[in-house]
DRENFIGU-181663 format. One line per field, with one value per residue (C-alpha): x, y, z; residue number from 1. Coordinates in Angstrom, 2 decimals, always signed. Each point is the difference from the previous one (the first is absolute). Layout:
BEGIN
c1 c(X:...)
c2 c(Y:...)
c3 c(Z:...)
i c(NUM:...)
//
This chain:
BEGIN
c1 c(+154.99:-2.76:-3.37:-1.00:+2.03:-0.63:-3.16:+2.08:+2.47:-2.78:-1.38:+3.00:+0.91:-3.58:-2.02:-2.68:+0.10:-3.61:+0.78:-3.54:-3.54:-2.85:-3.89:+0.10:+3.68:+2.60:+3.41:+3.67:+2.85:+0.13:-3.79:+0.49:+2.67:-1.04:-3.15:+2.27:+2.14:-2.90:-0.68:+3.14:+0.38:-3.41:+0.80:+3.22:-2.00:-2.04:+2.79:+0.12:+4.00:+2.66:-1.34:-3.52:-2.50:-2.91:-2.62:-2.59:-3.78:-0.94:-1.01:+1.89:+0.36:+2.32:+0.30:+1.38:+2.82:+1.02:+0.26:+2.47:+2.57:-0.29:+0.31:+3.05:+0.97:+0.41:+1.22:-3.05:-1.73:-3.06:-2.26:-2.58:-2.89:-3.10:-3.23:-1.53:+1.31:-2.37:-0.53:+2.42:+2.11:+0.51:+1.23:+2.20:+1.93:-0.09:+1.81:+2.03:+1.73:+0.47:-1.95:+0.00:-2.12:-2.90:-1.31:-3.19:-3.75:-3.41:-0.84:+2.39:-1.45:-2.26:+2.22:+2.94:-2.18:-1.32:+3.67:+2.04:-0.63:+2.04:+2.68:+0.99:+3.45:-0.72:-0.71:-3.40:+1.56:+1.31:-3.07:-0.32:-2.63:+0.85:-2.87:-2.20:+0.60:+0.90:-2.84:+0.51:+2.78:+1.34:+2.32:-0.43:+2.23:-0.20:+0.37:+2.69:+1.63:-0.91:+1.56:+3.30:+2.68:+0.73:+4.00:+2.45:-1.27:+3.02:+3.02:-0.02:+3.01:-1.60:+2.27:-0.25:-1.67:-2.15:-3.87:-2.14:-2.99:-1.87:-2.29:-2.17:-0.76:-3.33:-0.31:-1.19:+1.92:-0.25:+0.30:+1.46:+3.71:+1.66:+2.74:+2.42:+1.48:+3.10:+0.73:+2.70:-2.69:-1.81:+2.34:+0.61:-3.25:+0.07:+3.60:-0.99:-3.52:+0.98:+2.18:-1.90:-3.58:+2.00:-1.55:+1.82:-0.65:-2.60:-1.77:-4.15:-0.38:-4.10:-0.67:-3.68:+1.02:+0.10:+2.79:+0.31:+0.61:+4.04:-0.54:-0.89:+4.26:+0.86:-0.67:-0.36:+3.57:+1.32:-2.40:+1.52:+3.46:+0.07:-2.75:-2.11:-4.09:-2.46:-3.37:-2.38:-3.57:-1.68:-1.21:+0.05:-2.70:+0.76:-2.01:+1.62:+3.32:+0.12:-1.18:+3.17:+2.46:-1.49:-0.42:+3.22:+2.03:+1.05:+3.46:+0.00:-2.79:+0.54:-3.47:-0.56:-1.72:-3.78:+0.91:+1.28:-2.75:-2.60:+1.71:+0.24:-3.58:-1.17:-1.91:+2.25:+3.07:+1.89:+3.44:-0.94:-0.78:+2.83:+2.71:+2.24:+0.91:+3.85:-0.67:-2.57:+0.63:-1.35:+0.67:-1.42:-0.75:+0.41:-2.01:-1.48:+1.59:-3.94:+0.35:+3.75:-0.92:-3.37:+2.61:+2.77:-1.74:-1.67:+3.15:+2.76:+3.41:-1.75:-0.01:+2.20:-0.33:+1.50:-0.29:+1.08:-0.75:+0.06:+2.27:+2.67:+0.66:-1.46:+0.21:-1.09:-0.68:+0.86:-1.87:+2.01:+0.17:-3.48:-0.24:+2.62:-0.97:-3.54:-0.92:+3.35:+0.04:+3.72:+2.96:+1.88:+0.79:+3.41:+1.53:-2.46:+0.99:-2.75:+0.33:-2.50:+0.23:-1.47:-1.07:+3.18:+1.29:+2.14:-0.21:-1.38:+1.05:-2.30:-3.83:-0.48:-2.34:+0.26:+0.22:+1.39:+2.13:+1.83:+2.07:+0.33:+0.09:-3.82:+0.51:-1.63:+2.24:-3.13:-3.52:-0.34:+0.42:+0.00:+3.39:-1.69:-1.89:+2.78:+2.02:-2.28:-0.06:+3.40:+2.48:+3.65:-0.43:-3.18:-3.25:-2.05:-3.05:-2.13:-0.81:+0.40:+2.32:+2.52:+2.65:+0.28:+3.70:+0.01:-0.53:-3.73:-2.18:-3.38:-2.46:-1.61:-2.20:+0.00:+0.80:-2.70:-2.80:+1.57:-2.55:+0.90:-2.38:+0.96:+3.10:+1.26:+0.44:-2.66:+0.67:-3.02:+1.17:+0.54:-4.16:-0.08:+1.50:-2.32:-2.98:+0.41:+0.34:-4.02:-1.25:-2.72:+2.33:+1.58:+2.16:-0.05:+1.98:+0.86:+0.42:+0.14:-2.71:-0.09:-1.15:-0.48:+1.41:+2.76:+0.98:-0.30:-1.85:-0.23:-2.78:-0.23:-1.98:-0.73:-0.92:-2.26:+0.59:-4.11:-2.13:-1.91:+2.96:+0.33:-0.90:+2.33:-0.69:+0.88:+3.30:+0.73:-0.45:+1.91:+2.89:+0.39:+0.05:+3.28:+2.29:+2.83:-0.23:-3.05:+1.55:-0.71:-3.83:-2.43:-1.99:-2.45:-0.46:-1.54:-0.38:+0.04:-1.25:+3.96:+2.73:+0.92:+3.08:+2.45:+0.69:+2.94:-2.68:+1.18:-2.54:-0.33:-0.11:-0.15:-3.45:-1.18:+0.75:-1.57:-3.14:-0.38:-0.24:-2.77:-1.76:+0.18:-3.31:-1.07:+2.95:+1.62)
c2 c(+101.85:+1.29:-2.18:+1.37:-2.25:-3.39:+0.20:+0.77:-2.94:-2.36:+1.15:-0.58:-3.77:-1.09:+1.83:-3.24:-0.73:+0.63:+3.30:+1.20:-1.02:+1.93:-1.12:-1.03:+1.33:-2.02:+2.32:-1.13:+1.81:+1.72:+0.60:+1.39:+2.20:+1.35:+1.19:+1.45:+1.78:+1.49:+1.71:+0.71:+1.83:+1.63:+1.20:+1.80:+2.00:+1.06:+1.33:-2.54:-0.34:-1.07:+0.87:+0.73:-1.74:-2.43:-0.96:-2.62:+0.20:-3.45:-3.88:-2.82:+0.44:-0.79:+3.99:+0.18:-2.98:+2.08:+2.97:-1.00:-1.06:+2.51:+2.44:-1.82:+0.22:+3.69:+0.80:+1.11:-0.58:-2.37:+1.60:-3.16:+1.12:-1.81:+0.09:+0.45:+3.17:+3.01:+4.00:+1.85:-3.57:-0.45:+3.96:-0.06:-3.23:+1.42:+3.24:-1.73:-1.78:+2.50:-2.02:+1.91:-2.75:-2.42:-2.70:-1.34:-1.71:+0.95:-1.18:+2.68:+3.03:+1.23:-0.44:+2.35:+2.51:+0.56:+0.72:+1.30:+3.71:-0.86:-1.29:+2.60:-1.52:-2.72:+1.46:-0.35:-1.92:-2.47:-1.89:-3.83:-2.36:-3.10:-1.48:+1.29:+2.61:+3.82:+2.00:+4.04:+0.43:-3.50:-1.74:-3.35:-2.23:-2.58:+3.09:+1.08:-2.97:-0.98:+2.98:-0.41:-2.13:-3.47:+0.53:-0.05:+3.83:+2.87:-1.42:+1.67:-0.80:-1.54:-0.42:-2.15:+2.38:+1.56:-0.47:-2.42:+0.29:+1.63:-2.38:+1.47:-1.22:-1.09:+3.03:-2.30:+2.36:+3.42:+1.70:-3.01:+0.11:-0.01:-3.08:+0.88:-3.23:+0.24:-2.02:-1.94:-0.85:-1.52:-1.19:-2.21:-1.11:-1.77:-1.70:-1.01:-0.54:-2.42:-1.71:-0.25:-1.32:-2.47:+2.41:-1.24:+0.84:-2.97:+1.09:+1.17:+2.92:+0.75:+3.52:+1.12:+2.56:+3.57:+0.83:+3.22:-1.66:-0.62:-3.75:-0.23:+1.05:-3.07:-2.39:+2.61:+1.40:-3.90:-1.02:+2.89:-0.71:-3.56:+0.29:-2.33:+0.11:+2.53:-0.48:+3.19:-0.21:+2.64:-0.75:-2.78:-2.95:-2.78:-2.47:+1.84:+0.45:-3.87:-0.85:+2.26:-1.80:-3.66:+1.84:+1.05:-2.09:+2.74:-0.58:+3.12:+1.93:+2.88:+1.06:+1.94:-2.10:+0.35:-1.00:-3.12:-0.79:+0.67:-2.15:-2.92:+0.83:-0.25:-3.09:-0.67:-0.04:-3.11:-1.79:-0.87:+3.29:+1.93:-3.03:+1.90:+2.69:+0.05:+3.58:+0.94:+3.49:+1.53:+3.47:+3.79:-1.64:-3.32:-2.74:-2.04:-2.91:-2.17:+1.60:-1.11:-3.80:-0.37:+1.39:-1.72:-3.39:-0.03:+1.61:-1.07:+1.25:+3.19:+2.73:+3.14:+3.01:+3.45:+2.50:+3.37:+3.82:+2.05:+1.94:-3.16:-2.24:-3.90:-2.90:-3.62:-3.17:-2.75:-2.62:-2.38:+1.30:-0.02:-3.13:+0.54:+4.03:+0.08:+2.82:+2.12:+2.67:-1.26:+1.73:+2.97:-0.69:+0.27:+3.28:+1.08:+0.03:+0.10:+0.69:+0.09:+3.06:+1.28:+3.46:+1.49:-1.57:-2.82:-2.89:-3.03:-3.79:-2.55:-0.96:+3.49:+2.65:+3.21:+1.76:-0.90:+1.88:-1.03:+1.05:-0.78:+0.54:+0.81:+2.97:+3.37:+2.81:+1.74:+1.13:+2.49:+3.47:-0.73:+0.01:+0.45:-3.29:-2.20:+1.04:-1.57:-3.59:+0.24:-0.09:-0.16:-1.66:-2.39:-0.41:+0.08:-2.02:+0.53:-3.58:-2.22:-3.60:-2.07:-2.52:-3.70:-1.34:-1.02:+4.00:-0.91:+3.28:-0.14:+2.59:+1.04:+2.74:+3.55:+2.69:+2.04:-3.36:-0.15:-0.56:+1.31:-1.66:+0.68:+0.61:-3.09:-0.35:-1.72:-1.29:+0.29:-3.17:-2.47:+0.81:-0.24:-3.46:-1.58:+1.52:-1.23:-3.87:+0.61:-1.98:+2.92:+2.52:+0.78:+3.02:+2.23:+3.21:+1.03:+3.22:+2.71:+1.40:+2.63:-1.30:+1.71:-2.51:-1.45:+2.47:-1.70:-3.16:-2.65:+0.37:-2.51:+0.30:-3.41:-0.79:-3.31:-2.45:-0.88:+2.95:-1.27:-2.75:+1.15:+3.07:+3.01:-1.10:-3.96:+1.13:+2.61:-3.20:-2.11:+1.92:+1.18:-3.58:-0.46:+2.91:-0.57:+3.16:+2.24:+2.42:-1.43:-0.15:+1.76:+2.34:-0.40:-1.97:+2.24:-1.96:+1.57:-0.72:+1.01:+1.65:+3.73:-0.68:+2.29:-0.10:-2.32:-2.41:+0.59:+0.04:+3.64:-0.01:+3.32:+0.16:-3.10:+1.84:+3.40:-2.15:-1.68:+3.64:+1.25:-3.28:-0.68:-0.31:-2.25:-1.76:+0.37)
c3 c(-2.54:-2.64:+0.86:-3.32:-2.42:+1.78:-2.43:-3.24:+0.97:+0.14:-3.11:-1.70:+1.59:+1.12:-2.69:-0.13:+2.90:+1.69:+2.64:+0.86:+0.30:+0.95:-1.05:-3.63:-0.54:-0.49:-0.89:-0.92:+1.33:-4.09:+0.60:+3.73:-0.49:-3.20:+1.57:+3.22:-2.80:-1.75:+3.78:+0.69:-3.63:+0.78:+3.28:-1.32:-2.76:+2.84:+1.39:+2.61:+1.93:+2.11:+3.33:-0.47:+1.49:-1.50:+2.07:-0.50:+1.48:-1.70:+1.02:-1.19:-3.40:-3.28:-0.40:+3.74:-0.14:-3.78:+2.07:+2.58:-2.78:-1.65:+2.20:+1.16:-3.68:-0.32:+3.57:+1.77:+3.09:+0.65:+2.75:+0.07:+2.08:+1.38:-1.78:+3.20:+0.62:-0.43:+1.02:+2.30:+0.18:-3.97:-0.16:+3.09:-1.97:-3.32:+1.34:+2.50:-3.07:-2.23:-3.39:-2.78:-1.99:+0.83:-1.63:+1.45:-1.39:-0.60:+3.34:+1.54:-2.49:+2.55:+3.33:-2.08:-1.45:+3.27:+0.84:-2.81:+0.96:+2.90:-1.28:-2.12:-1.05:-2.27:-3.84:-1.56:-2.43:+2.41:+0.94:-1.69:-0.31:-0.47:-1.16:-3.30:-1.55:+0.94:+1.88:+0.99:+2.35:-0.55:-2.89:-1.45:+1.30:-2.85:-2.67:+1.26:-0.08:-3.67:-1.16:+1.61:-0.87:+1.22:-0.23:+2.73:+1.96:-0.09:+2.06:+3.39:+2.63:+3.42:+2.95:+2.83:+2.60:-2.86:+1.60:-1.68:+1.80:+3.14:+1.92:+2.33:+3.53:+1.36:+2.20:+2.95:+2.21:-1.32:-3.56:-2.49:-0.52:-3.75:+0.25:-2.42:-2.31:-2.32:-2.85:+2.21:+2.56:-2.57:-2.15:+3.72:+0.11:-3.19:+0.74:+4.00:-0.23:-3.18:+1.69:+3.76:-1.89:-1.86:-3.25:-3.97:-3.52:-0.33:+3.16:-0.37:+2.22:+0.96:+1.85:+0.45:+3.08:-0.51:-2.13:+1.78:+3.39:+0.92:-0.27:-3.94:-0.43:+2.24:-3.40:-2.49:-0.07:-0.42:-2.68:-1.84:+1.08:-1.07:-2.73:+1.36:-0.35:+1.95:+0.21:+1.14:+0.80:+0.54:+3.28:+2.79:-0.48:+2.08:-2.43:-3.15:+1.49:+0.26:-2.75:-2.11:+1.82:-0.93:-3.77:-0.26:+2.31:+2.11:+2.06:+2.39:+1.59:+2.42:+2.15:+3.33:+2.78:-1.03:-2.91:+1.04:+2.00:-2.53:-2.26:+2.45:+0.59:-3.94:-1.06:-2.97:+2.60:-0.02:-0.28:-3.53:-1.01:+1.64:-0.71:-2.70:+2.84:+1.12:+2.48:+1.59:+2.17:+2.12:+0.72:+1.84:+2.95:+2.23:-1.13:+2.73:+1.04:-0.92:-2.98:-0.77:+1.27:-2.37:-2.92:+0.42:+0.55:-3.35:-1.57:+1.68:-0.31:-1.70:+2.59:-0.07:+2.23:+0.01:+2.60:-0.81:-0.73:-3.32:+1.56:-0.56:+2.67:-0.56:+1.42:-2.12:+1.50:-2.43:-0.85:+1.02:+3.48:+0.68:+1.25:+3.18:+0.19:-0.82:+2.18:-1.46:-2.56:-0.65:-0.29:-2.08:-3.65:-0.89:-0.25:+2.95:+3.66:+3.30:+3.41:+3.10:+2.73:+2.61:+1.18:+0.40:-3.29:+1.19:-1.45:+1.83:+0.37:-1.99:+1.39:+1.82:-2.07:-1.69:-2.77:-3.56:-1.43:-3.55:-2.70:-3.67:-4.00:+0.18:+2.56:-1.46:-0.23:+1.81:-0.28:-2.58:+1.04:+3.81:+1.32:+3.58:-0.47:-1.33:+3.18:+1.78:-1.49:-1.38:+2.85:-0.21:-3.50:+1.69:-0.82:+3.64:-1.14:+2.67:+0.30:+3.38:-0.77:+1.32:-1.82:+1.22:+0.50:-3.62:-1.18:-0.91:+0.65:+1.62:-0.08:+2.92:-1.43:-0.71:+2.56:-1.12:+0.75:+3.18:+2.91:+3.27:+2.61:+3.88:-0.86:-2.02:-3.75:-1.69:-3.61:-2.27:-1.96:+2.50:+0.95:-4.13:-0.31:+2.40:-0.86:-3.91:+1.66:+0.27:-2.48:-1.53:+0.12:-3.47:+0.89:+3.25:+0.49:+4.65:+0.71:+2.93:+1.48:+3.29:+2.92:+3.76:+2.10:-2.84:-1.46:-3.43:-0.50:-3.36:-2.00:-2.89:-3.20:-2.33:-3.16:-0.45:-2.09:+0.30:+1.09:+3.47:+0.58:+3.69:+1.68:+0.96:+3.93:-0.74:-1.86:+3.19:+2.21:-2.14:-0.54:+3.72:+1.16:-1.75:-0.36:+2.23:+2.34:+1.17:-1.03:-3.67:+0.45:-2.35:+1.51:-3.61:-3.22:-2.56:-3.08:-3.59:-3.22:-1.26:+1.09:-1.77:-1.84:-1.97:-3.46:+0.70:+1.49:+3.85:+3.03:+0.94:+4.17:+0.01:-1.90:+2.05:+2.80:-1.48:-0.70:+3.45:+1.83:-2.50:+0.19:+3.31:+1.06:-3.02:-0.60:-3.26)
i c(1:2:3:4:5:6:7:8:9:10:11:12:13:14:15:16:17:18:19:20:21:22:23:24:25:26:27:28:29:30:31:32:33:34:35:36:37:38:39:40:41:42:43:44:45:46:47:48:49:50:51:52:53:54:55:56:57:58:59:60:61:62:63:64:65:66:67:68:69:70:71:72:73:74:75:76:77:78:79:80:81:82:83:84:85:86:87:88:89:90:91:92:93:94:95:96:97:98:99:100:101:102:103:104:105:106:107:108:109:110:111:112:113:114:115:116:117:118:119:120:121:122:123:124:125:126:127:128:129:130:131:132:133:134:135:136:137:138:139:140:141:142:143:144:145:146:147:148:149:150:151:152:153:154:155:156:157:158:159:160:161:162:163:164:165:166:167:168:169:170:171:172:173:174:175:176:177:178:179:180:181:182:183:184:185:186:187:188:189:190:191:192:193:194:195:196:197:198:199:200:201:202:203:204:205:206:207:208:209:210:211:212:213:214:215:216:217:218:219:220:221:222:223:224:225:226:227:228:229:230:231:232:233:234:235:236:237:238:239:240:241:242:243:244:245:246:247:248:249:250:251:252:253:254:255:256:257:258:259:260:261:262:263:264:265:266:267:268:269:270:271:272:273:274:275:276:277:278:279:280:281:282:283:284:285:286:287:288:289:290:291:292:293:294:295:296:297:298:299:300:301:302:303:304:305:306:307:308:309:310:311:312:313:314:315:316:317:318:319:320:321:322:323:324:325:326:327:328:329:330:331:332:333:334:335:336:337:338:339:340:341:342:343:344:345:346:347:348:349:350:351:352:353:354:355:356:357:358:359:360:361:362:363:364:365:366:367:368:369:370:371:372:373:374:375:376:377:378:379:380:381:382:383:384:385:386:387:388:389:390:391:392:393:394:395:396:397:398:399:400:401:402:403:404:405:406:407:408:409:410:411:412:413:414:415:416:417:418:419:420:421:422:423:424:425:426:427:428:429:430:431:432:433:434:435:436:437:438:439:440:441:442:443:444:445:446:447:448:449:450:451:452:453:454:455:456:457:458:459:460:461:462:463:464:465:466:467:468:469:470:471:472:473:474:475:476:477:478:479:480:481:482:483:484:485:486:487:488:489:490:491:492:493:494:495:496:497:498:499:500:501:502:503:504:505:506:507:508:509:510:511:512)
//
C-alpha cells in the first residue's frame, strides 16, 4: 500500500477536479500533483531516498502539504516538527530522527543557524527555504522546483511496513517520542476515516490546525484517497474560518476543542453560516459536555468525536449517536478491538473504571529507535493508553480522564473533568482547565484555572464559591480559581496542564 500514488490516480481520473486550496490558490489534481512531482523529481537529484528522512520546520503552508506527497512519492520519511520548537529541543529531535534534509522558512533562518553546528549530519547543501529565493547556507525551494521535471519521479518499490513518516510526541512527560507510521497505517486512515466521517469524492474538506499535529491525517489521508477537496489556511481565525466554510460550502471540518469554542464564540457564528457542514469533529482532547450542547443545538445531527493517540488506538462517536451517548467518545472502528483492565491486567465487567487498552490497523510498529519505550506502551500486541474509561452495556466507552491528571485527595480519586464540566456550566466561563496541586493535610488538592469569556464577569473568589456549592463530593472542592487571560496551548492547539501548573508555582503570590 504506496500512499504515494493515490495522488497520480487522481490526477489521472479526477484531473479537474478542484484538490487544494490555500489563500489565493486554487489547484486541480493535474495542477497539484504536477507541482508534488516537480519535488519529488527535485528531491531525487539531490540525492534524496528510500529511507531518508525529510523534515519540515514550517507553518501551514502549500509548500508543506507538497512535501508530504512527495516525500511519500519517492519512499522517504516525513519527520514534521513543530515550529515552536527551538535550542537544545530542535537538535535533540533533529538527531533523534536521523534527517538528512530540512526544509524550513525565513522565519526559522535564525533559530537553525543558531543550531546547525550541532547537528553536524545534515549536508550544507541540504537546507531549503521555501519561500524567496536562495540565501547562504539555504536553497530555493521554488528554484529548485522550476528546474525539475513535472513527470512521474523514478519508480521506487514501497512495501507495506515501509515508514512513511515519524511524528513526534508532545514531550508532556519527558523527552518527545518519534511515533513511527507506515504506508499501511495510512493507507487505513484514508479507507476508515472515509468511511467513519461519512467523507466522498464531492465532499469540501476545511483544515486550519497545524498540519504537523496527528489530527491534520484524520481528513487529509481521505481527501486524497477519495479525491475529494482540501482546504488549508494558514492559521485558525474563528471569524475567517467561518466565513471559508459559508464561501465554499464546506461539508467536513475537523478542530481540537478551543477551536470549537472560539468558533461558537465568533460573531459571524450561526446556523446560516455553518449550514453546508455534514461533520463536525472534534478531536485531542474531550470537549465539554456545554460545549457539545451549544454545538449540537445550532447544528444538529453534526457532531463527531474521536478519542485516540498517535500511537493508533481511536475511538469515534458518531453523529448519530450523540443524541443517546452524548457524554461518550463512542466505540472502536471496525477492524479495532478495546478492552478495560485493572491493575493487575484483568479485564473488568462494564460500568467499573480503568484503563483503556486497544488494538488496531493504526497501531505503530514503535517509536523510532526506542525499543525500551515501545515495550512499555505496547504490551502483548496492546496499546496501554494511559487513559482512565469504562464501557456501558452497549460497548460505548467513557472517558474518565488521564492517569497522569489524576488527583489523589485523602486518599480517593479525584477526576479533573468531572470539576471541569461543572465549572464550564458558569455562564462567564469560556474554557477552564482542573488540575493537582500539593496540599499538607490532602495530600493533593484541585486547583482550577479559567478563561473569561468577559474580563471582570465574576471574580476568582465568586467562581471558588460557586463551583464548591455544587460539585457532588468535598472531596471535589477547589481550593482556588486563578483566572487567565488564555490557556498555553501546543502546536496541536491542546491546553498544556503541565505549563498551567508550572505557571501557578512561579506566580503564586500574584496570581498568574
Amino acid at each position: 500500500m504506496n500512499i504515494g500514488i493515490l495522488l497520480t490516480r487522481q490526477a489521472r481520473y479526477r484531473s479537474n477536479h478542484l484538490a487544494v486550496v490555500f489563500e489565493d490558490q486554487r489547484l486541480t489534481y493535474a495542477e497539484f500533483h504536477r507541482r508534488v512531482n516537480r519535488l519529488a523529481n527535485a528531491f531525487v537529484t539531490m540525492g534524496v531516498g528510500k529511507g531518508d528522512k525529510v523534515a519540515t520546520m514550517l507553518p501551514n503552508c502549500l509548500e508543506l502539504l507538497e512535501t508530504y506527497w512527495a516525500v511519500a512519492r519517492i519512499g522517504a520519511v516525513m519527520v514534521p516538527l513543530s515550529p515552536m520548537l527551538r535550542g537544545n529541543g530542535l537538535v535533540t529531535l533533529l538527531r533523534d530522527s536521523d534527517t538528512s534534509t530540512v526544509l524550513t522558512n525565513r522565519g526559522f533562518v535564525e533559530t537553525l543557524d543558531e543550531i546547525r553546528s550541532e547537528i553536524t549530519d545534515i549536508a550544507a547543501d541540504r537546507y531549503i527555504l521555501t519561500d524567496g529565493e536562495a540565501t547562504p547556507g539555504y536553497q530555493g525551494y521554488h528554484a529548485l522546483t522550476a528546474a525539475a521535471s513535472d513527470a512521474e519521479p523514478p519508480y521506487v518499490e514501497i512495501d507495506d511496513d515501509d515508514i512513511y513518516n515519524i511524528i513526534y510526541s508532545s514531550g508532556t512527560t519527558g523527552l518527545p517520542k518519534g511515533i513511527v507510521h507506515t504506508h499501511h497505517i495510512r493507507a487505513m486512515y484514508c479507507s476508515l476515516l472515509a468511511s467513519s466521517y461519512r467523507i466522498l469524492p464531492e465532499s469540501i474538506i476545511l483544515h486550519a490546525g497545524s498540519l504537523v499535529f496527528n489530527g491534520a491525517f484524520l481528513t487529509l489521508m481521505p481527501a486524497m484517497y477519495l479525491g475529494a477537496t482540501y482546504i488549508l489556511q494558514r492559521q485558525f481565525d474563528p471569524v475567517a474560518f467561518i466565513e471559508m466554510v459559508q464561501r465554499e460550502q464546506v461539508t467536513h471540518v475537523k478542530m481540537v476543542p478551543s477551536q470549537i469554542v472560539a468558533m461558537l464564540n465568533a460573531p459571524n457564528c450561526s446556523a446560516e453560516a455553518l449550514q453546508s457542514l455534514e461533520m463536525v469533529g472534534s478531536v485531542g482532547a474531550p470537549l465539554h459536555l456545554e460545549h457539545k450542547e451549544k454545538l449540537n443545538d445550532m447544528l444538529p445531527g453534526r457532531f463527531y468525536e474521536l478519542y485516540g493517540l498517535t500511537e493508533g488506538f481511536v475511538t469515534i462517536l458518531d453523529k448519530h449517536d450523540y443524541a443517546a451517548k452524548p457524554h461518550s467518545v463512542g466505540v472502536p472502528p471496525p477492524f479495532f478491538e478495546m478492552k478495560i483492565i485493572n491493575d493487575a491486567g484483568a479485564e473488568v465487567p462494564a460500568g467499573q473504571v480503568g484503563e483503556i487498552i486497544g488494538r488496531g490497523p493504526f497501531m505503530m510498529p514503535g517509536y523510532y529507535k526506542r525499543p525500551d519505550l515501545t515495550s512499555q506502551t505496547i504490551v502483548d500486541g496492546w496499546i496501554h493508553t494511559g487513559d482512565l474509561g469504562y464501557v456501558d452495556d452497549d460497548g460505548f466507552l467513557f472517558l474518565v480522564d488521564r492517569q497522569k491528571d489524576l488527583i489523589i485527595s485523602g486518599g480517593i480519586n479525584v477526576y479533573p473533568r468531572d470539576i471541569e464540566e461543572i465549572i464550564v456550566q458558569h455562564p462567564a466561563v469560556r474554557e477552564v482547565a482542573v488540575f493537582g496541586i500539593p496540599s499538607e493535610k490532602w495530600g493533593e488538592t484541585p486547583l482550577a484555572t479559567v478563561v473569561l469569556h468577559h474580563h471582570n464577569a465574576v471574580t476568582a473568589t465568586e467562581l471558588r464559591e460557586w463551583v464548591n456549592q455544587r460539585v457532588e463530593a468535598r472531596y471535589q472542592r477547589v481550593q482556588d480559581v486563578v483566572i487567565v487571560e488564555d490557556f498555553p496551548r501546543s502546536v496541536a492547539g491542546k491546553t498544556l496542564k503541565r505549563v498551567l501548573r508550572e505557571q501557578y508555582w512561579a506566580n503564586k503570590d500574584t496570581r498568574i
